[in-house]
N, C-alpha and C positions, 0 to 999 in steps of 0.2 A: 304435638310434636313439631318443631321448626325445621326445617327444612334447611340443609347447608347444601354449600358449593358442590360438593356431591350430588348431590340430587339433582342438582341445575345441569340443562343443557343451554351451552352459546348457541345461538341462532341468530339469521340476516333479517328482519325485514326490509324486504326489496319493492317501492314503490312502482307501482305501474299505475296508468291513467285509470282512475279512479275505484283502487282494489289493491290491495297489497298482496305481499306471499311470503308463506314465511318458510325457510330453506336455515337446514343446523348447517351453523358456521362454516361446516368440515365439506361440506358439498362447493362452497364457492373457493376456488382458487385464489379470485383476485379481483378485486374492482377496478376498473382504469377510465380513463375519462374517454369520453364517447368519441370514436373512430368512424369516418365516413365509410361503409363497406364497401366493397369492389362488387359490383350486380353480376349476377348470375340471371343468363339467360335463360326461358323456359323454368324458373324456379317460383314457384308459389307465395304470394303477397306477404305470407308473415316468415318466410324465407331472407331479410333483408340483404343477403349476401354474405361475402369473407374478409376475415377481419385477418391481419398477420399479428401475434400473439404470441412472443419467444421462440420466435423461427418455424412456429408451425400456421398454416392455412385451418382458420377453422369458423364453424357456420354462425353468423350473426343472425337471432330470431326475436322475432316481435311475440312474447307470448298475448300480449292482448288479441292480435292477428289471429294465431292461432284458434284461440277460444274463439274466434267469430265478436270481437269486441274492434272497431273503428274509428273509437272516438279520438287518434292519437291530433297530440297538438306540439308544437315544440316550446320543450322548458328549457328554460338557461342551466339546470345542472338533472341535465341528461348525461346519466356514465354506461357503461358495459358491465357486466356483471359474468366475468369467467366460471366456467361451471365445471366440476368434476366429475367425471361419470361412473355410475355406480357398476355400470355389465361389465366386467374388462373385454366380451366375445362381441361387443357392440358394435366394434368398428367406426370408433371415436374415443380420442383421449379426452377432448377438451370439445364446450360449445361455448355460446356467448348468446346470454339475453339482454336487451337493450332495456334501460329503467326510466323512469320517469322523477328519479331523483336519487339523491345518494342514499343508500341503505344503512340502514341502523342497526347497530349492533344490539342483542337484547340478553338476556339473560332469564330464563324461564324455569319453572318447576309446576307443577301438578298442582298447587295453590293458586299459580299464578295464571293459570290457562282454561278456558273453558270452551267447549266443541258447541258450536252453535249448529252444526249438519253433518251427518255422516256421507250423505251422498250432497255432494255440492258439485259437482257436475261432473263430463268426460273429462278423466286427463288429471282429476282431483280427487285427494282424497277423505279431505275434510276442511270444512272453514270453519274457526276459532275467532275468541275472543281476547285478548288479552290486554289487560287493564284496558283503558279506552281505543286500541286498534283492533279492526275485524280483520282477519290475514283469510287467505286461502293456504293450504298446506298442498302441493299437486304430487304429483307420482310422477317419480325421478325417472324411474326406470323407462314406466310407457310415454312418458315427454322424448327419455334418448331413444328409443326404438323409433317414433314419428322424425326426430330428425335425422338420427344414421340412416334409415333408408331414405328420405328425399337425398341428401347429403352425397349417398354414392349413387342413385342414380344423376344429381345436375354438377359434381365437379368434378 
């Protein structure tokens, strides 16, 4: 049976320093080119600070940081990656992950993808295969709970 445009989900892969992630279309608001953030004092290393983003203040995070991964280096097309939050009781409309290059738009189906680990770390939910890139898939949700609560306690 072939598989048609139905079947398929659009999805980001979003580069990060040596590991991708891969996030459906409908999560990322908007990519834009990389913003120096405004530092936030007393805020945690993969916290990069805030970025102003259609008139709202909102949190700029290093997910490599996050995971406990340091290897960052600076590329020439480092963008932001706006992000849409799934909780609406979250207490964030919007955050912002910085990438490691511009993301790629894909287009997937259940032929096309294959689960290389169910447990592929905290904070993840599964890392896949698809045709030759290995993505991480993370949890949207417990990614925006770690930053809504650093978020209202440092701004």
């Amino acid at each position: 049976m072939q598989s048609t445009l139905q079947d398929s989900i659009r999805t980001l892969i979003i580069p990060l320093q040596g590991r991708n992630l891969l996030l459906p279309n409908v999560a990322v608001a908007e990519v834009i080119p990389y913003l120096r953030p405004r530092a936030i004092d007393a805020a945690p290393e993969w916290l990069l600070g805030a970025i102003s983003w259609r008139g709202l203040n909102i949190p700029l995070i290093s997910y490599d940081r996050l995971q406990g991964i340091h290897n960052e280096s600076a590329l020439g097309q480092t963008r932001i990656a706006v992000i849409n939050t799934v909780r609406p009781d979250g207490g964030l409309q919007f955050y912002a992950l910085v990438t490691a290059g511009i993301p790629q738009l894909k287009r997937i189906n259940v032929e096309s993808i294959q689960e290389l680990s169910a447990e592929a770390g905290e904070g993840l939910l599964s890392q896949v295969q698809i045709g030759d890139i290995q993505a991480f898939i993370p949890d949207l949700s417990a990614l925006e709970s770690v930053v809504a609560e650093c978020w209202q306690q440092v701004a």
